[in-house]
C-alpha positions in Angstrom: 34.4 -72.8 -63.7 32.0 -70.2 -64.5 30.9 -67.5 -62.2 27.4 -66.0 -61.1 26.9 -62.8 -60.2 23.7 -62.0 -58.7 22.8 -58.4 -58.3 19.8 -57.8 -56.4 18.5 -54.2 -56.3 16.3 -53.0 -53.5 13.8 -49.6 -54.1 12.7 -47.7 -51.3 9.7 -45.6 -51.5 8.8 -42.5 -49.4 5.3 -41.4 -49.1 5.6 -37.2 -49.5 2.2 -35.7 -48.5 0.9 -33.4 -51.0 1.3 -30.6 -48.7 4.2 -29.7 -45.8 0.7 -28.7 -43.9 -0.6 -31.9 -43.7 2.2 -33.0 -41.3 0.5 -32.9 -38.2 3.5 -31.9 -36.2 3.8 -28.3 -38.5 -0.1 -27.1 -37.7 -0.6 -24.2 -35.9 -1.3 -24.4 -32.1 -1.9 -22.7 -29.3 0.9 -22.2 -26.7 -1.8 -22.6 -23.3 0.6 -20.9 -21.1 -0.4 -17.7 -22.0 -3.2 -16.0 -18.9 -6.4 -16.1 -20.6 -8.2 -14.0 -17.7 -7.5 -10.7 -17.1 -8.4 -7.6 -14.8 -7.9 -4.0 -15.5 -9.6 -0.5 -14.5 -11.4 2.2 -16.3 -9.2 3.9 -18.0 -5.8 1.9 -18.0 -4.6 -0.1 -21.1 -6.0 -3.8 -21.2 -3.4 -6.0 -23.4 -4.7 -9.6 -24.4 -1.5 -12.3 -25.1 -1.9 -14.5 -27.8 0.8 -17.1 -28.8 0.7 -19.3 -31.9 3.4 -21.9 -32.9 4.0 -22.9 -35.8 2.0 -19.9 -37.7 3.2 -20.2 -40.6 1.2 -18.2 -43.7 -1.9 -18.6 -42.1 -3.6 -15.0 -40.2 -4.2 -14.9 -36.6 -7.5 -12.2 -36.0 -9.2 -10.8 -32.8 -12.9 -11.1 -32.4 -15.2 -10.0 -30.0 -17.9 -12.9 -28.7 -20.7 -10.9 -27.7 -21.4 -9.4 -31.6 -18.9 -11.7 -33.1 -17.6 -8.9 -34.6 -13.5 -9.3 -36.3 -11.7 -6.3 -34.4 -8.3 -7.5 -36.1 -6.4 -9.6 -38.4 -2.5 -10.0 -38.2 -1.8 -6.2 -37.5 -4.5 -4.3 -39.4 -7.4 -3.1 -37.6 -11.0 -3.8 -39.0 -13.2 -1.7 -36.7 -14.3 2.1 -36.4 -13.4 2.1 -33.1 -9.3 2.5 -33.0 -8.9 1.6 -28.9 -8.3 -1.7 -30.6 -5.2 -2.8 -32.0 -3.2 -5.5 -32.9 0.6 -5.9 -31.6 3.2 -7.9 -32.8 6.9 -8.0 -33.9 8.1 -9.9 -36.8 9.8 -13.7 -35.3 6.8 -13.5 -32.6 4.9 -15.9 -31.8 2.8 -13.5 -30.4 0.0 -11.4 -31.6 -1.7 -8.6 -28.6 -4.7 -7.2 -28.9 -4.2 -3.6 -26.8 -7.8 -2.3 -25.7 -6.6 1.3 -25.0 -9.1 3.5 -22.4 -11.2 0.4 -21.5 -14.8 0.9 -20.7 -16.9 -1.3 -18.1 -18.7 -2.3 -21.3 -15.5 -3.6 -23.0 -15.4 -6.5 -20.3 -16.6 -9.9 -22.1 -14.8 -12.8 -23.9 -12.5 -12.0 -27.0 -11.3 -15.0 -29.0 -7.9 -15.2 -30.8 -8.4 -17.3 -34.0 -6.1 -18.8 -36.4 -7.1 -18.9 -40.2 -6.6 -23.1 -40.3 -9.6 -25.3 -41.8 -11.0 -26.1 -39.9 -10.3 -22.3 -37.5 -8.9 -22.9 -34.6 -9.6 -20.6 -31.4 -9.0 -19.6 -28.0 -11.1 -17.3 -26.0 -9.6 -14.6 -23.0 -11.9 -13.3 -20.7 -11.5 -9.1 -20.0 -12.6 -8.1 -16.7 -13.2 -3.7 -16.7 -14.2 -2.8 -13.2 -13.8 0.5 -11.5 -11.5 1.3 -9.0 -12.5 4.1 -6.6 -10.6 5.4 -3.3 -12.3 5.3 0.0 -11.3 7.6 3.3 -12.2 5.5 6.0 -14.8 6.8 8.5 -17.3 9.5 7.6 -17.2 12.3 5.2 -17.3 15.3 7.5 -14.8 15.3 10.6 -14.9 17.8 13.6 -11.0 18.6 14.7 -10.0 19.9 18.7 -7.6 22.4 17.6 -4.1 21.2 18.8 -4.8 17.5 17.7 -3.3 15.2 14.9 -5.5 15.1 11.8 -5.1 11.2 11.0 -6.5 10.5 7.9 -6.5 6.2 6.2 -7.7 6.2 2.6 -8.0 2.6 0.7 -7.9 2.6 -3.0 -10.5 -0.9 -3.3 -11.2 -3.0 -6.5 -8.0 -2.3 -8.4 -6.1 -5.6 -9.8 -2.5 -3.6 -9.2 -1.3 -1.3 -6.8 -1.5 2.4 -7.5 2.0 4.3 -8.8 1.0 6.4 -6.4 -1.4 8.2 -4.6 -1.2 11.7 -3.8 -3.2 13.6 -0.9 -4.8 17.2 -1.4 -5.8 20.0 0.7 -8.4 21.4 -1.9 -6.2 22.1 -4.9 -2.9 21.8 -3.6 -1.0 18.7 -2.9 0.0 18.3 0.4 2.7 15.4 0.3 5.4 17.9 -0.4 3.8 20.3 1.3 6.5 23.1 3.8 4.0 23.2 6.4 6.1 20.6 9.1 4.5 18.0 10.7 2.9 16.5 7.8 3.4 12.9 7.1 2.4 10.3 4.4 2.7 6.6 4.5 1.7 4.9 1.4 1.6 0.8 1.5 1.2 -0.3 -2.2 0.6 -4.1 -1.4 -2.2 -3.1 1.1 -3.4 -0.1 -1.3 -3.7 2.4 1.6 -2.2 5.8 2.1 -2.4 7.5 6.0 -1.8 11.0 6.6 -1.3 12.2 9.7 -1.1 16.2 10.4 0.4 17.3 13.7 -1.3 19.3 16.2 -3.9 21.0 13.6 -5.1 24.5 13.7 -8.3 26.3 12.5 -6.1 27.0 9.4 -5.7 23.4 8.4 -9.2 23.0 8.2 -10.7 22.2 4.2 -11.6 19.9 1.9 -9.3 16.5 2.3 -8.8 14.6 -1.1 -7.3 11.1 -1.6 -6.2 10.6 -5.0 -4.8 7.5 -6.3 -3.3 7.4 -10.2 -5.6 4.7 -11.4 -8.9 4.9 -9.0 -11.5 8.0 -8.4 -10.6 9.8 -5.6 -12.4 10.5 -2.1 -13.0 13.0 -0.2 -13.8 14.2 3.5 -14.4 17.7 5.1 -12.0 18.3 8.0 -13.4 21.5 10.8 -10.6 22.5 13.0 -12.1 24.1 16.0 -11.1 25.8 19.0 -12.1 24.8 22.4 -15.4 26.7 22.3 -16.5 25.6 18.8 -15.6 21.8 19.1 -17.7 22.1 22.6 -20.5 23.2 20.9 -20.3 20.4 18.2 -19.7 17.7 21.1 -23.4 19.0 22.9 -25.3 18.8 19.7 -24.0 15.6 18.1 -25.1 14.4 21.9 -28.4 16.0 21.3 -28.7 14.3 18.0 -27.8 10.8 19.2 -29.5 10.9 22.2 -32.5 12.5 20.4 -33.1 14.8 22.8 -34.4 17.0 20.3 -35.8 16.4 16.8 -34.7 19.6 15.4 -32.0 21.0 17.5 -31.3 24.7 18.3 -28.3 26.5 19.7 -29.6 28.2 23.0 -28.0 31.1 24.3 -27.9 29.9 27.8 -25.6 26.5 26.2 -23.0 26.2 29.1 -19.2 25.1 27.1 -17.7 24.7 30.5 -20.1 21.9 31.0 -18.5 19.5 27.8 -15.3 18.1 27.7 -14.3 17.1 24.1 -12.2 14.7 23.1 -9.6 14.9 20.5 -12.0 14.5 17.5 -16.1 14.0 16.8 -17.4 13.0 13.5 -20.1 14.8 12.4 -23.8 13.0 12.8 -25.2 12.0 8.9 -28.7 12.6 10.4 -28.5 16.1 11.1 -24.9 17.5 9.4 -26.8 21.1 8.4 -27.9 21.8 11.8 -24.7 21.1 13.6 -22.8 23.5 11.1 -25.3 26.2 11.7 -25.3 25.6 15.1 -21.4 25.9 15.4 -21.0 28.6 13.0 -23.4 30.8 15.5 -21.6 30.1 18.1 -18.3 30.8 16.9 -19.0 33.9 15.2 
């Protein structure tokens, strides 16, 4: 009896595209979880995260909207002005762009965009405000001798809290100062700083300086006067509000006995020039 032996042979055929970047799951993308919208002030380094997955040999650049002009590609910089530069460490997927000493001018959209045909993109949005400190009240401030100078001073329109902020009394700092009595409490979350100076004298009087590490600084003139003087300022700043007299003068016959100051009065914005005039007569 013969035998039949059929063999039956089966050929499988893969499709291989013509290039490993055709494979849609190796293209470059965008990792979204990166912030796109950022805030900084005048002055302090702006830094701009771009990820890109699966990168591969293609170049990822850094252009500016507004004048469409290429500020970098992978870590070389193509522009005159060298506040821009690219960051990155090799095995990164991510590629910075550091603005160093941003401008209010610098805020716009920048796009990070990946050499793929067609490019790909994705724009961030760089927001360059200025941050400026503010000592709450007026700027001039008329002191009893004896009373607490109590000074608030808000640094407004930064995106993160000062390092610190540091109080003067014209050029010298007065947080460390050895006087006694001084005290400093600085809330970062709320951005305010109070000083408070205990039972002032004619001494401590000057020029009053808030000044915050990222924000401009602020100022106020503090008078400490004795009894006489600050009774003087308290009758004139009446004068003014009351408008008792356009142009007030300082009288000879101006009875101090008569006013009974409180702890402090600010000084009038209408007529500031008068009232030190009129005070620095009287307590000459």
């Amino acid at each position: 009896m013969n035998d039949f032996f059929i063999i039956i042979y089966f050929k499988i055929t893969t499709h291989h595209p013509s290039s490993y970047w055709e494979q849609p799951f190796s293209q470059p993308y965008f990792d979204n979880a990166t912030k796109r919208d950022t805030t900084t002030t005048v002055g302090q380094s702006a830094y701009l995260h771009c990820r890109v997955r699966n990168l591969g040999d293609r170049a990822v650049s850094w252009i500016r909207k507004r004048d469409l002009h290429i500020l970098t590609v992978g870590i070389l910089t193509y522009t005159n002005d060298q506040r821009f530069q690219s960051l990155h460490s090799d095995g990164s997927d991510e590629w910075t762009l550091k603005i160093s000493s941003p401008q209010v001018r610098d805020s716009g959209v920048y796009e990070c965009q990946v050499s793929t045909e067609p490019k790909i993109s994705l724009a961030y949005k760089l927001n360059v405000v200025v941050s400026k400190a503010k000592i709450v009240g007026n700027s001039e401030l008329y002191i009893k001798s004896g009373s607490d100078i109590n000074l608030t001073c808000v640094v407004l329109q930064t995106p993160d809290p000062p390092s610190f902020i540091y109080w003067y009394r014209g050029e010298h700092v007065i947080n460390y100062s050895q006087r006694g009595g001084i005290s400093v409490v600085t809330e970062k979350q709320t951005r305010t700083s109070h000083l408070l100076i205990s039972r002032a004298l004619p001494v401590d009087s000057g020029n009053y300086t808030c000044a915050p590490s990222t924000a401009e600084s602020a100022s106020v003139l503090v008078h400490v006067l004795n009894g006489k003087c600050i009774a003087a300022a308290v009758l004139l700043l009446l004068l003014l509000h009351t408008h008792t007299h356009t142009h007030p003068l300082c009288p000879s016959s101006i009875s101090f006995d008569a006013i009974s100051g409180g702890a402090w009065v600010r000084a009038s914005d209408i007529y500031p020039k008068n009232i030190r005039e009129c005070t620095r007569m009287v307590c000459s």
